[in-house]
C-alpha positions as CSV (number, residue, x, y, z in Angstrom):
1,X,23.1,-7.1,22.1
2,X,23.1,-4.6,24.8
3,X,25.5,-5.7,28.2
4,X,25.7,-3.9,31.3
5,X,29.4,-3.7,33.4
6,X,30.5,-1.4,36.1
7,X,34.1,0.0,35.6
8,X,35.8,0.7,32.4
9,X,35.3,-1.2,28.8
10,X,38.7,-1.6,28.1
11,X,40.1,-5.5,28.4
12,X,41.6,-5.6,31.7
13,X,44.9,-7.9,32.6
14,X,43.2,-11.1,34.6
15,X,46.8,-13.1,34.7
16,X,46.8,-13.7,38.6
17,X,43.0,-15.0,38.9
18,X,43.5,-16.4,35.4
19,X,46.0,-18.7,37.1
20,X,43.1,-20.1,40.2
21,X,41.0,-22.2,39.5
22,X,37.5,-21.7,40.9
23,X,34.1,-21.0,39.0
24,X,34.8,-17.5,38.8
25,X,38.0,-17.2,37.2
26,X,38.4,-15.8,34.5
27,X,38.5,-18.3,31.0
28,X,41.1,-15.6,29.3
29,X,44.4,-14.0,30.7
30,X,42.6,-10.6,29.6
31,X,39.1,-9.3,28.7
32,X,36.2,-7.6,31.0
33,X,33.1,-9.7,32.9
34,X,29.6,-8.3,32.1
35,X,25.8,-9.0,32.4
36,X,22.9,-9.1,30.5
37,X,20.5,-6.5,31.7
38,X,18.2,-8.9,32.8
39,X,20.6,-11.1,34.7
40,X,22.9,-9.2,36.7
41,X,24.2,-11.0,40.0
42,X,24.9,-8.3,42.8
43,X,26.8,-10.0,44.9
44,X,29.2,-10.6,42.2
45,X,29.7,-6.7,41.4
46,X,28.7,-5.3,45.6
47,X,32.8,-5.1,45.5
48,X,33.0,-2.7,42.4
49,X,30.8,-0.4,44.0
50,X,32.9,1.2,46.3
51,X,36.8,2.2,45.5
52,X,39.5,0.2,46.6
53,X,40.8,3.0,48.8
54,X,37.4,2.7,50.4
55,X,35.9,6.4,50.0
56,X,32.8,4.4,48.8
57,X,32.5,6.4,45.8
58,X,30.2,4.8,43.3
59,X,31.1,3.5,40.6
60,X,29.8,4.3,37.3
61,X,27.2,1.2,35.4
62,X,27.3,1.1,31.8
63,X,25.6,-0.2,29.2
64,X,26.6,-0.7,26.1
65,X,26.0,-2.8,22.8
66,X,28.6,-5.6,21.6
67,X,27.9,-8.5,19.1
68,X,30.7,-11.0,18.6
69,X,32.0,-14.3,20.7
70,X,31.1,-14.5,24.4
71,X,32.4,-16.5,27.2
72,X,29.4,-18.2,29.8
73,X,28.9,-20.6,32.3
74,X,25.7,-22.1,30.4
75,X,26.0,-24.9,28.6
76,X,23.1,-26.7,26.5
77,X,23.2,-29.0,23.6
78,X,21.1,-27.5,20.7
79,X,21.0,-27.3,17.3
80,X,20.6,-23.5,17.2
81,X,23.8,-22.8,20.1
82,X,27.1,-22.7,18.8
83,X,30.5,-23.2,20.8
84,X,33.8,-22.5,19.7
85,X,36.1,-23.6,23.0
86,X,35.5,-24.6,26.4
87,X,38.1,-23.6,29.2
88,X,37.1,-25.1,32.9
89,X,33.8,-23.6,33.5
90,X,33.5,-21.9,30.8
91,X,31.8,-22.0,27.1
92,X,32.2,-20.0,24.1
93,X,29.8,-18.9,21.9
94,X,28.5,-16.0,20.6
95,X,25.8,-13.5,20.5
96,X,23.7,-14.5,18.3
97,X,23.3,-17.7,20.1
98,X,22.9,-16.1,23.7
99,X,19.1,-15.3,23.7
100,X,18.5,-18.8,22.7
101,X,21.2,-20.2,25.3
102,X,19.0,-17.7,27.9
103,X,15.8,-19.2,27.1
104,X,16.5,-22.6,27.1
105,X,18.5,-21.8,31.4
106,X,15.2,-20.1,32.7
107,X,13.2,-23.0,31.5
108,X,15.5,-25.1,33.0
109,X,16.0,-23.0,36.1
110,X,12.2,-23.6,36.1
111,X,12.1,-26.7,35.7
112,X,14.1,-27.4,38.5
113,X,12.6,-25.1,40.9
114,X,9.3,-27.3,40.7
115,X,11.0,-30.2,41.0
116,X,13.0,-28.9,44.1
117,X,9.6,-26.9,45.7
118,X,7.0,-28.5,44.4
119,X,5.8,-25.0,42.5
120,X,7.1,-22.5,40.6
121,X,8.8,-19.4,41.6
122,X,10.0,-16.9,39.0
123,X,13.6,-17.3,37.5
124,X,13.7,-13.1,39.1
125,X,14.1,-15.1,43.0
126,X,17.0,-17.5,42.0
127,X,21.0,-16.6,41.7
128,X,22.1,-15.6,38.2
129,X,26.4,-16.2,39.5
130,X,26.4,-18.6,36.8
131,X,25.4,-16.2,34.3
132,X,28.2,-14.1,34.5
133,X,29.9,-13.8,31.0
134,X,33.2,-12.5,29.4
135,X,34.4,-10.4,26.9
136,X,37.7,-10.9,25.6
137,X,38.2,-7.5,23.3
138,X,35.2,-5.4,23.1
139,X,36.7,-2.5,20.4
């Protein structure tokens, strides 16, 4: 399954914001946040776009393949899903039962959209920050 993360692949050391407790912490001590093409949520990577010393140097997207477990913030009972553990906000699964996992939040994202607005928009004008995931080793 192809992923999409700007900075480097290798697992990075998460032990102070593993240690908070908001949404966006990480589930793991170590490992690397990434998107699926089709979901990425900018305001989550705006900061990784310029350097910390603030030269605004871009940096670099990549995208690259990985099949294996996957941490998410989506959670849906269904036969075809599996889960292995559950840390705070987070789920994990695997690959293989992402695309499902996917389908089964836009139709729900829908869902609620025309409950909330009375018609549908397209899942491309809502926020994706709770379809961040995590990668604990990617080699």
């Amino acid at each position: 399954m192809n992923f999409i993360r700007w900075g480097g692949l290798s697992s990075v050391n998460h032990k102070k914001a593993f240690k908070e407790d908001t949404f966006h912490s990480p589930p793991l001590k170590r490992g690397i946040y990434v998107f699926h093409p089709k979901f990425i949520e900018t305001f989550l990577i705006s900061w990784k776009l310029y350097n910390k010393d603030d030269s605004k140097k871009y940096i670099k997207k990549r995208s690259f393949d990985y099949n294996g477990k996957i941490w998410t913030h989506i959670f849906h009972n269904h036969s075809e899903i599996t889960y292995y553990r559950r840390k705070n906000g987070w789920y994990e699964t695997d690959t293989d039962s992402l695309n499902k996992l996917f389908s089964i939040e836009i139709k729900s994202m829908d869902k609620q959209i025309k409950k909330d607005y009375g018609y549908s928009l397209t899942y491309k004008s809502v926020t994706y920050d709770h379809m961040e995931l995590f990668i604990e080793r990617y080699n």
